[in-house]
C-alpha positions as CSV (number, residue, x, y, z in Angstrom):
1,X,42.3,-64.5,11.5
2,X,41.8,-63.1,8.2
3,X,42.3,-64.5,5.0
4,X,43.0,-63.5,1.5
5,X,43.8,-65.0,-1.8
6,X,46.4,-64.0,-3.6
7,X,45.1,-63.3,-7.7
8,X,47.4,-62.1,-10.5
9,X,49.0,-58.3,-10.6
10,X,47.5,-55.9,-12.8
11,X,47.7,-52.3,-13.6
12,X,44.5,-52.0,-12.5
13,X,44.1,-53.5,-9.6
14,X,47.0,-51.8,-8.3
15,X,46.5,-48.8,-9.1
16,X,45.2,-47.3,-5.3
17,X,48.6,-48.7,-4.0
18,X,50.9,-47.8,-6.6
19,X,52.5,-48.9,-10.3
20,X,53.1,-52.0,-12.4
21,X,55.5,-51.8,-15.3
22,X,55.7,-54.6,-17.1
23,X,59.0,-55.4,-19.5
24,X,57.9,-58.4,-20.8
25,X,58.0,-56.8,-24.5
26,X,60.6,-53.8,-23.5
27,X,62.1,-53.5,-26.6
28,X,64.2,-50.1,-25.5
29,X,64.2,-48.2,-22.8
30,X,61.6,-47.9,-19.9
31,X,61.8,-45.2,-17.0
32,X,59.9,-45.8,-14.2
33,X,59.2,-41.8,-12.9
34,X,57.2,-43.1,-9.6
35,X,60.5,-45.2,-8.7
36,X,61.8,-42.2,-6.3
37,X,58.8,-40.2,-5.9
38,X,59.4,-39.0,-2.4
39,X,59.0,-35.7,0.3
40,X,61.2,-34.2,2.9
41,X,63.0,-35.9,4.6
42,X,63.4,-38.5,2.6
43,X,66.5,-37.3,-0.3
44,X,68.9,-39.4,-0.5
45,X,68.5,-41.8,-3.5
46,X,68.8,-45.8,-2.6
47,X,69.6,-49.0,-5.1
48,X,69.9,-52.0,-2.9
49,X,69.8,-55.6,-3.9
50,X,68.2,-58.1,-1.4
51,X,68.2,-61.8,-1.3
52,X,65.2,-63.7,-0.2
53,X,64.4,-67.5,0.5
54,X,60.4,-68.4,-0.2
55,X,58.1,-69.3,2.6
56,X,55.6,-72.0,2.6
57,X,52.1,-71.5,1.6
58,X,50.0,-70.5,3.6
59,X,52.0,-67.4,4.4
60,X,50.5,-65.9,8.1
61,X,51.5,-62.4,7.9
62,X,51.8,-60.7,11.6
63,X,53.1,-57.2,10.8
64,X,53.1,-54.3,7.7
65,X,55.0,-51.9,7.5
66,X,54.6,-48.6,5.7
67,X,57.1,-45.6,4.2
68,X,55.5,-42.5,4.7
69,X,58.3,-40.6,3.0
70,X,59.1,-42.1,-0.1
71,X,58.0,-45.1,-2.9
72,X,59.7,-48.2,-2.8
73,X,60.4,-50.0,-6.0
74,X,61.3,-54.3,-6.6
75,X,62.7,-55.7,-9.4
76,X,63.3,-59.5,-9.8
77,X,66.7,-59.6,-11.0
78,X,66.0,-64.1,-10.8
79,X,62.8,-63.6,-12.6
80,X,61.2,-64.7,-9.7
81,X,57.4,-64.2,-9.1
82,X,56.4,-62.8,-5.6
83,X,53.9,-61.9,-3.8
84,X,52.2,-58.4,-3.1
85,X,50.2,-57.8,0.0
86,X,49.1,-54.1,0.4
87,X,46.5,-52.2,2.8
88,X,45.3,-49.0,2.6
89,X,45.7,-47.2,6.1
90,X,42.0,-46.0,8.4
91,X,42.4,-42.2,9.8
92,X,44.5,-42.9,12.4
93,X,47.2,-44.2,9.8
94,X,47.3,-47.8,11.0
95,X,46.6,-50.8,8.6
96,X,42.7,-50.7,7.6
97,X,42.8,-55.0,7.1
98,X,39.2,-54.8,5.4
99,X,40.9,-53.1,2.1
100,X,43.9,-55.8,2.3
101,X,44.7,-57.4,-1.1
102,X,47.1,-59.6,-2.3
103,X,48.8,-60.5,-5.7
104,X,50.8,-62.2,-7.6
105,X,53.2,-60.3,-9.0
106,X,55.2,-62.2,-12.5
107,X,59.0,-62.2,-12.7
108,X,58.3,-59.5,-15.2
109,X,56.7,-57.0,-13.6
110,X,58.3,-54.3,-11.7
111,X,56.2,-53.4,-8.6
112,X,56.2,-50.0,-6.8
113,X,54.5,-48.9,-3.8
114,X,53.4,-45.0,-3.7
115,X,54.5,-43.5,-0.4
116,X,52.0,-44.3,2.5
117,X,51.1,-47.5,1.3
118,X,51.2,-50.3,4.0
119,X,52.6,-53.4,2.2
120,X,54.0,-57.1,3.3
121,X,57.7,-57.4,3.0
122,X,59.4,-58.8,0.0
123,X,58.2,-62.2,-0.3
124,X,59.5,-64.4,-3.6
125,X,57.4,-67.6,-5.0
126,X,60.7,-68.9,-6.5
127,X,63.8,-69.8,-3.8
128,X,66.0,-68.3,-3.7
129,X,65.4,-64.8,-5.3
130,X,67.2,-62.1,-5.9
131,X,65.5,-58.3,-6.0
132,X,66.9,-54.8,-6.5
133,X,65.0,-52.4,-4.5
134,X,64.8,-48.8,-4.9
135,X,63.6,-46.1,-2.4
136,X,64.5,-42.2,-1.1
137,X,66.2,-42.8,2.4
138,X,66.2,-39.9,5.4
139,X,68.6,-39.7,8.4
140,X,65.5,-40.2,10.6
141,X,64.7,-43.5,8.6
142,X,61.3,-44.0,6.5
143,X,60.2,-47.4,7.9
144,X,57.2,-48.0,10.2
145,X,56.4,-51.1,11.1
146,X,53.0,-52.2,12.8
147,X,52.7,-55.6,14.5
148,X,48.9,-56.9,13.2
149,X,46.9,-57.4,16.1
150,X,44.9,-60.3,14.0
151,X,47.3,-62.2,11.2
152,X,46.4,-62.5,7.7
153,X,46.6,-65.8,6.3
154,X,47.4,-65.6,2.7
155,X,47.4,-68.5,0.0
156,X,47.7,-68.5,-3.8
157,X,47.2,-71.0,-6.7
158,X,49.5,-73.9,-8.0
């Protein structure tokens, strides 16, 4: 089993797997352009709103799934923290576990994954949460999942 412990979301740290906006000061308005970055198929524009229960720590994570169409953006609408676990993929376009990282992502920070990026569900630190997620959807659908042939057991700080 792999492991990995989750550290605090930054711009930079994230940058390989996508964007961090932070609206801890907003003091006006703030546009997130990457939020439906996407290529054919994927054009039809998505707002959903997902609630999500925590899990208990250590989280095993047994599958990732990926959008290879378009970003996907999550906002905590509870100012819930969560927690980020992204991949790169190897050639063959399955999950590359030796780039895995996780984060911590504050109730403040908006968190968007660029197309291709293999990522953990939506998983809150604070029960129950409340997210809005943002996305391009296809008719052929834009979700892949892969089932982890070796989990990932992630934990975080107090």
């Amino acid at each position: 089993m792999n492991h990995l412990l989750a550290a605090q979301l930054t711009e930079e740290a994230f940058r390989p797997f996508g964007t961090v906006s932070d609206v801890s000061d907003l003091t006006g308005l703030l546009t997130i352009h990457a939020a439906y970055e996407a290529g054919e198929p994927a054009s039809e524009p998505v707002l959903q709103l997902v609630k999500i229960e925590s899990i208990p720590q250590p989280l095993t994570i047994v599958r990732l799934e990926i959008h290879p169409h378009s970003a996907q953006t999550f906002l905590s609408l509870d100012m819930a923290p969560s927690l980020v676990v992204v991949c790169e993929p190897n050639a063959a376009g399955e999950p590359d576990l030796a780039t895995a990282r996780a984060f911590i992502a504050r109730p403040t920070q908006v968190v968007t994954y660029n197309r291709g990026v293999l990522h953990h569900r939506l998983t809150p630190l604070k029960t129950p949460a409340v997210f809005a997620m943002t996305m391009m959807h296809s008719s052929d659908g834009d979700t892949v999942v892969f089932d982890l042939q070796e989990p990932i057991a992630v934990a975080w700080p107090d």
